[in-house]
Residue frames as qw, qx, qy, qz and C-alpha x, y, z in Angstrom:
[[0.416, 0.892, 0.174, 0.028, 97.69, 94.85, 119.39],
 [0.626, 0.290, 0.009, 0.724, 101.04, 96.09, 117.68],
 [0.266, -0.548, -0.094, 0.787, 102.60, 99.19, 118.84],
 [0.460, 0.775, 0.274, 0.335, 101.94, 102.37, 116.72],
 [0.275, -0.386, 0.064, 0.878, 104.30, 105.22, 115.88],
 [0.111, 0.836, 0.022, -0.537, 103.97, 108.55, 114.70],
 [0.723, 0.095, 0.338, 0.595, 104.67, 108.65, 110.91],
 [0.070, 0.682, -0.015, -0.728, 105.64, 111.69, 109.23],
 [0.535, 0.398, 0.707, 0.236, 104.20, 111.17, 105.34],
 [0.041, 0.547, -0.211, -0.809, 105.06, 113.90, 102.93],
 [0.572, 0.546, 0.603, -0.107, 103.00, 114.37, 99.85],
 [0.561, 0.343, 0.331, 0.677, 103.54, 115.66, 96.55],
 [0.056, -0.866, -0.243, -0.433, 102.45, 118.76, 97.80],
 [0.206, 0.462, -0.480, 0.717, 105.14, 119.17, 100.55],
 [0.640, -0.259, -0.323, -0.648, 102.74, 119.04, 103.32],
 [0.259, 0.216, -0.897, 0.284, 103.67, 116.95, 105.91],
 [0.747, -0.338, -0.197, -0.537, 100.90, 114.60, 107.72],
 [0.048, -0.308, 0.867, -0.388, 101.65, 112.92, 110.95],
 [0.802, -0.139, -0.229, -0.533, 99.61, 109.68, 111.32],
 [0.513, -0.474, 0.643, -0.314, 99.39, 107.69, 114.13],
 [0.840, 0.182, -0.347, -0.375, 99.73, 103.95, 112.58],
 [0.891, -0.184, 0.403, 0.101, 100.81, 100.08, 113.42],
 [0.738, 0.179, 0.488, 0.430, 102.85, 100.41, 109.68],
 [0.012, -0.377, 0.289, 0.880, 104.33, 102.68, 107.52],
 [0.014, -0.388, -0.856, -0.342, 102.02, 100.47, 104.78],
 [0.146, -0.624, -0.639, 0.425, 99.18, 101.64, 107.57],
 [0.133, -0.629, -0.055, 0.764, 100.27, 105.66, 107.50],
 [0.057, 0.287, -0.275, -0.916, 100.21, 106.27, 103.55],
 [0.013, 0.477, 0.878, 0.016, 97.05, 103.81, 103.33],
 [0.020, -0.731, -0.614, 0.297, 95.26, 106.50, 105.25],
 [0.076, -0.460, 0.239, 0.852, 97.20, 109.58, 103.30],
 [0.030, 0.166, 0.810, 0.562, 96.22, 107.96, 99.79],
 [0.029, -0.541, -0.840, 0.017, 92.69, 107.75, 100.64],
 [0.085, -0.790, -0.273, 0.542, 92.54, 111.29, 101.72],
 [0.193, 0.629, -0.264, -0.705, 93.82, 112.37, 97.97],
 [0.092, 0.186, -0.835, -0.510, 92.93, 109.76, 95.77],
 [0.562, 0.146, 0.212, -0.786, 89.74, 107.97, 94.25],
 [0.027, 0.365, -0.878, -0.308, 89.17, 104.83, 93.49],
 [0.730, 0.292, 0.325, -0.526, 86.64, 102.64, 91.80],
 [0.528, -0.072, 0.798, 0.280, 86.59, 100.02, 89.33],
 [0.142, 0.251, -0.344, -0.893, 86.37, 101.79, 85.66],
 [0.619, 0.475, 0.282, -0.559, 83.28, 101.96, 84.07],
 [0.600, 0.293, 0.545, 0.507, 83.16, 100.72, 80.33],
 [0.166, 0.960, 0.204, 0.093, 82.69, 104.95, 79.48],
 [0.402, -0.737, 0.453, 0.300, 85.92, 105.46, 82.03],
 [0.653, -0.248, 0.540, 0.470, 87.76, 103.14, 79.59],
 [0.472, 0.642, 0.436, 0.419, 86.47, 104.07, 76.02],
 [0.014, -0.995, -0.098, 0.029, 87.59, 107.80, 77.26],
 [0.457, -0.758, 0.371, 0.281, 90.79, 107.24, 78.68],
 [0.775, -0.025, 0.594, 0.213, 91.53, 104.86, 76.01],
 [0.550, 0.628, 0.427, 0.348, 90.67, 107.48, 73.29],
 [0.017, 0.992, -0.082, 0.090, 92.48, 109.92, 74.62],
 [0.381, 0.841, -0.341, 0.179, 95.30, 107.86, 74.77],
 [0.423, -0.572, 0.658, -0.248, 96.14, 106.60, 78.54],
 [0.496, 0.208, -0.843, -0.007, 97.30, 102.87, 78.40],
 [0.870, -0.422, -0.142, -0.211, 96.48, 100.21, 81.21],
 [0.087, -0.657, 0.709, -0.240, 99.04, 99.85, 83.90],
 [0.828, -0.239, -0.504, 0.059, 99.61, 96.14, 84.85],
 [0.705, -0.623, 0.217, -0.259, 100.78, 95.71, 88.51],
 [0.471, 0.428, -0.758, 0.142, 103.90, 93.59, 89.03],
 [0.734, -0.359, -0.559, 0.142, 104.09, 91.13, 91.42],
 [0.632, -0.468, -0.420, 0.453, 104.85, 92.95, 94.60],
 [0.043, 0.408, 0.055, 0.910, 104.05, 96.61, 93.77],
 [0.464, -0.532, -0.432, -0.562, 101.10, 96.43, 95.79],
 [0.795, -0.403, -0.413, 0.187, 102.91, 95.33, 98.84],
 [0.520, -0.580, 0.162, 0.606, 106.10, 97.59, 98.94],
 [0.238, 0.948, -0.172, 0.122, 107.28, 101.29, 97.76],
 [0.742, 0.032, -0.303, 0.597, 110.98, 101.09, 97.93],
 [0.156, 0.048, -0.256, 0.953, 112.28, 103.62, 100.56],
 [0.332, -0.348, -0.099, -0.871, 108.77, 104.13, 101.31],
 [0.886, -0.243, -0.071, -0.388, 106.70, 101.12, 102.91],
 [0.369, -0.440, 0.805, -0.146, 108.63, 98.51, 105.41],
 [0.679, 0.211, -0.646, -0.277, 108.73, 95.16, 104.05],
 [0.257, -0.400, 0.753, -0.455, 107.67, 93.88, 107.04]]
């Protein structure tokens, strides 16, 4: 098993969360999860957002992997 370190993971709220992880990837994995919600949109979720305006983000290739200055590109 990989070593873990201590990361310190500051949220938009200032906040600081130490999490013990194997990856920096690892550490805001488990932050995210603890303020965000995800689910795969309904056809209601989209005909709202959609009429109220929000667009669809696409994903670039390698967003999903690596935050600059945030997530190790390891």
């Amino acid at each position: 098993m990989a070593a873990q370190r201590i990361y310190s993971v500051i949220p938009p709220s200032g906040c600081v969360r130490l999490v013990k992880a194997i990856s920096r990837s690892q550490a805001l994995s488990h932050v995210a999860n603890s303020l965000f919600s995800i689910r795969v949109a309904t056809q209601e979720d989209l005909v709202h957002a959609l009429s109220n305006g929000i667009k669809v983000e696409a994903v670039r290739d390698g967003d999903q992997l690596f935050i600059e200055g945030v997530i190790d590109k390891e």
